[in-house]
N, C-alpha and C positions, 0 to 999 in steps of 0.2 A: 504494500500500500504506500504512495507515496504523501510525503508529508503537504500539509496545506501551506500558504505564501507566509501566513501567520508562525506558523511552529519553525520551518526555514529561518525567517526573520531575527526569532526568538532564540533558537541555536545558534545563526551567528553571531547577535550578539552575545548569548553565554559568553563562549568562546573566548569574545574578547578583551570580558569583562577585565577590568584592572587588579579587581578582586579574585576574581576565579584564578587568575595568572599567576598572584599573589600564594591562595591559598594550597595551590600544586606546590609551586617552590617550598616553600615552610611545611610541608606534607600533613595539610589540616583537610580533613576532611570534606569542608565546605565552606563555601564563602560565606557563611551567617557567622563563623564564628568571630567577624570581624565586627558587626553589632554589637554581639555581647560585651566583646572587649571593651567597646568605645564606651558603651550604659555600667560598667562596671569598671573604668577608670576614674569614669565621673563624679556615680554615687558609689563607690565601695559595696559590691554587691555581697564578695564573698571571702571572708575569713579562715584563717586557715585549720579553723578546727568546728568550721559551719558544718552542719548537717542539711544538703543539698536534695529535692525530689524533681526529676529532671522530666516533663510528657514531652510526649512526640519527639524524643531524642534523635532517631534514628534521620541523616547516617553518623553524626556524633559528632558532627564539632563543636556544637559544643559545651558534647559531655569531655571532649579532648580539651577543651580549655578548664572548665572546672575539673575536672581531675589532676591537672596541674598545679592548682592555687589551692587545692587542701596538702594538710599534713596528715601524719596516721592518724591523728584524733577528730578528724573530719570525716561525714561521710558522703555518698552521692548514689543513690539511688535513680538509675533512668529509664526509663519504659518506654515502647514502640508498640503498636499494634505489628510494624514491619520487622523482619531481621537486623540484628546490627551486630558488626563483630566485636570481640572482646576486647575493654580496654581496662589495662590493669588497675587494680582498687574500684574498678566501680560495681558494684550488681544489677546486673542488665534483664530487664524483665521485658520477654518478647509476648503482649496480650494488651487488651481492649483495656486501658483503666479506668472506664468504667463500672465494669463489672465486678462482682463480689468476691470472684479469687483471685482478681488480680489487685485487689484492696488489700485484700486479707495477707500477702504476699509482700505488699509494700512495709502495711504493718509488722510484719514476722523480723522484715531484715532491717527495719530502723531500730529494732530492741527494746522499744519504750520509749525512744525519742521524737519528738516534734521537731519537726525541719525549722529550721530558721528562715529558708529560701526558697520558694518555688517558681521554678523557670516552665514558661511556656513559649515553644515558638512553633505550635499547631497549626497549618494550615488545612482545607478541605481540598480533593482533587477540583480546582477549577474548572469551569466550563464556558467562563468567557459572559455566561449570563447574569449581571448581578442580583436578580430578583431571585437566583438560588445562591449564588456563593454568598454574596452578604449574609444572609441569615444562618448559612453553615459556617462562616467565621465569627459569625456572633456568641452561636451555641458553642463551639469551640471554647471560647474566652470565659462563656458564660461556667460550662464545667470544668477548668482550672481554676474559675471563681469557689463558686461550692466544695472543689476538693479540699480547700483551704479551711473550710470549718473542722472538719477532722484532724487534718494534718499539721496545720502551719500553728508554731508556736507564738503565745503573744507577744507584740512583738516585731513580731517575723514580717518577711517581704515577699511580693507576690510581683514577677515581671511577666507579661503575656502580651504577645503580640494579637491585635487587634485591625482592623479595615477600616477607616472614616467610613460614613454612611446609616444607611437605616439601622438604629440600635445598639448606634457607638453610646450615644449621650447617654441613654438611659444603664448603658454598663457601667460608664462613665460614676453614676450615679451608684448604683449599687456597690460599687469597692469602696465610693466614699462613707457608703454606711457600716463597712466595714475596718476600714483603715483610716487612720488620721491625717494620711497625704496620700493623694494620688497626683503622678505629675504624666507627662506624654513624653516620650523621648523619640527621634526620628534621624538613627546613626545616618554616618555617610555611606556606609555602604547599602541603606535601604535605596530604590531607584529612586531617584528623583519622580520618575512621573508616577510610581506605586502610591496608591494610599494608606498601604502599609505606616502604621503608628505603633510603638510599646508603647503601655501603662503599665507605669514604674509605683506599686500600691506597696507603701511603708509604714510601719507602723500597724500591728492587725491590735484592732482591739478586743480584749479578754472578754 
């Protein structure tokens, strides 16, 4: 099957992204983990004896970057519904995190601890339509929200990548009834023309 003028387009520029180019040299898995860095130079995400819950890891850059800035009293926990290979000190949990054993499972290998961190950088497989992808990047953000009642210690921070559009504001809204700051951050390596946004939510209240 050949590709459409769109997907063409999109591969070359992949390709030639500055970042992609980047992230091959430095042997990092993917050019998002150049985001992370930038949100976590900023605000000091992650300490080295944070206990880290990482969704939609896979393909891991970056669980590769946090697994760098913890020491042995850190942990990092990261899930994929996809496969991802193994990277040392992290426990990689290949399942839906939504579901109950893959809860039960998170729970098991944090040992009693509450994450101090939770990183989301989930997207939905796009279709180009946003009267579906909006609302499936919504619900995305929306259950890394909810995970956070369980999981996230008070305290704690909640980073998740989000879409301007139908149902930002109202998420917007909800993390502030949970968190004492919620800020937007938009690294350089997001595309300029995406309306890819993180909300940087600090401070969870008990």
């Amino acid at each position: 099957m050949s590709r459409s003028k769109s997907s063409r387009r999109w591969l070359k520029e992949h390709h030639s992204d500055d970042f992609v180019i980047k992230s091959r040299k430095q042997n990092w898995r993917s050019r998002a983990v150049y985001k992370l860095a930038e949100i976590d130079e900023r605000d000091r995400l992650i300490r080295p004896d944070s206990c880290v819950i990482e969704l939609g890891a896979a393909p891991g850059g970056w669980t590769q970057y946090v697994a760098g800035k913890l020491s042995a009293k850190g942990r990092l926990v990261a899930i994929d519904i996809l496969p991802m290979d193994p990277i040392d000190g992290v426990d990689i949990i290949q399942a839906d995190f939504t579901e109950n054993e893959a809860l039960a499972e998170i729970e098991r290998l944090l040992c009693g601890r509450k994450a101090d961190l939770v990183l989301s950088d989930m997207a939905p497989n796009f279709t180009g339509q946003a009267v579906v992808d909006q609302p499936r990047s919504m619900y995305l953000a929306e259950l890394a929200l909810d995970m956070c009642r369980e999981f996230l210690a008070p305290g704690g921070t909640l980073l998740v990548k989000t879409f301007q559009g139908s149902g930002f504001e109202a998420l917007n809204k909800a993390m502030r009834d949970q968190f004492g700051s919620v800020k937007s951050r938009k690294p350089a390596a997001s595309r300029s023309r995406s309306r890819e946004v993180y909300l940087l939510a600090q401070d969870r209240r008990s």
